[in-house]
N, C-alpha and C positions, 0 to 999 in steps of 0.2 A: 233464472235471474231473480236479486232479490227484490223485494219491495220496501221502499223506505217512507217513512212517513218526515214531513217537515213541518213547519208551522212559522206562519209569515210573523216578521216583527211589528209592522204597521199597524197591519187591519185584522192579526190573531186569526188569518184564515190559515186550515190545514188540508195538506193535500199529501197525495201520496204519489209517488213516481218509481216506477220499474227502471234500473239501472245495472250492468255491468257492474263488477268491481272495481275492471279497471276507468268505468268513468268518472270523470272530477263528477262532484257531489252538485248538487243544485242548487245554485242561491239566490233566486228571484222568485217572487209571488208570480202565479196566473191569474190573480186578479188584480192587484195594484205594483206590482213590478220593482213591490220592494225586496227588501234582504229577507231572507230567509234560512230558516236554522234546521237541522235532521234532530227529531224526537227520538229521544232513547225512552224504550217500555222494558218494563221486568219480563224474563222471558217465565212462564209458569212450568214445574217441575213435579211432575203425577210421579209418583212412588205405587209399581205394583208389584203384586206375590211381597214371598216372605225374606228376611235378612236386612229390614230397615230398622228395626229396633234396636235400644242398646244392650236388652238382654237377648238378642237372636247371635251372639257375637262371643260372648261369656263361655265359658265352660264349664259341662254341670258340677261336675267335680272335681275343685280348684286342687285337693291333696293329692292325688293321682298324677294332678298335670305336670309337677314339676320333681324329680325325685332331691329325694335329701341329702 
């Protein structure tokens, strides 16, 4: 199950709750029992080994590659 984080609109308190997909989303504070919104974060993307450059992709000998 995932973990979503929210963040109250009242009192800018943030909490996080464990939810199903298929459950409707959560929109009350636990502490003052206002409205509440689901925070979207950047997810982070680690590049390892070799083939992320834009010269790992090139080829070394462009006359070759294509005949005439």
């Amino acid at each position: 199950m995932p973990i979503y984080e929210y963040k109250c609109d009242d009192c800018s308190t943030r909490f996080e709750l464990r939810c199903n997909f298929s459950d409707e989303p959560e929109s009350f504070c636990p502490e003052c029992k206002g409205q509440a919104r689901r925070v979207f974060s950047p997810v982070p993307v680690i590049f390892k080994g070799s083939g992320f450059y834009t010269t790992d992709s090139r080829k070394k000998n462009p006359e070759s590659a294509s005949p005439a």
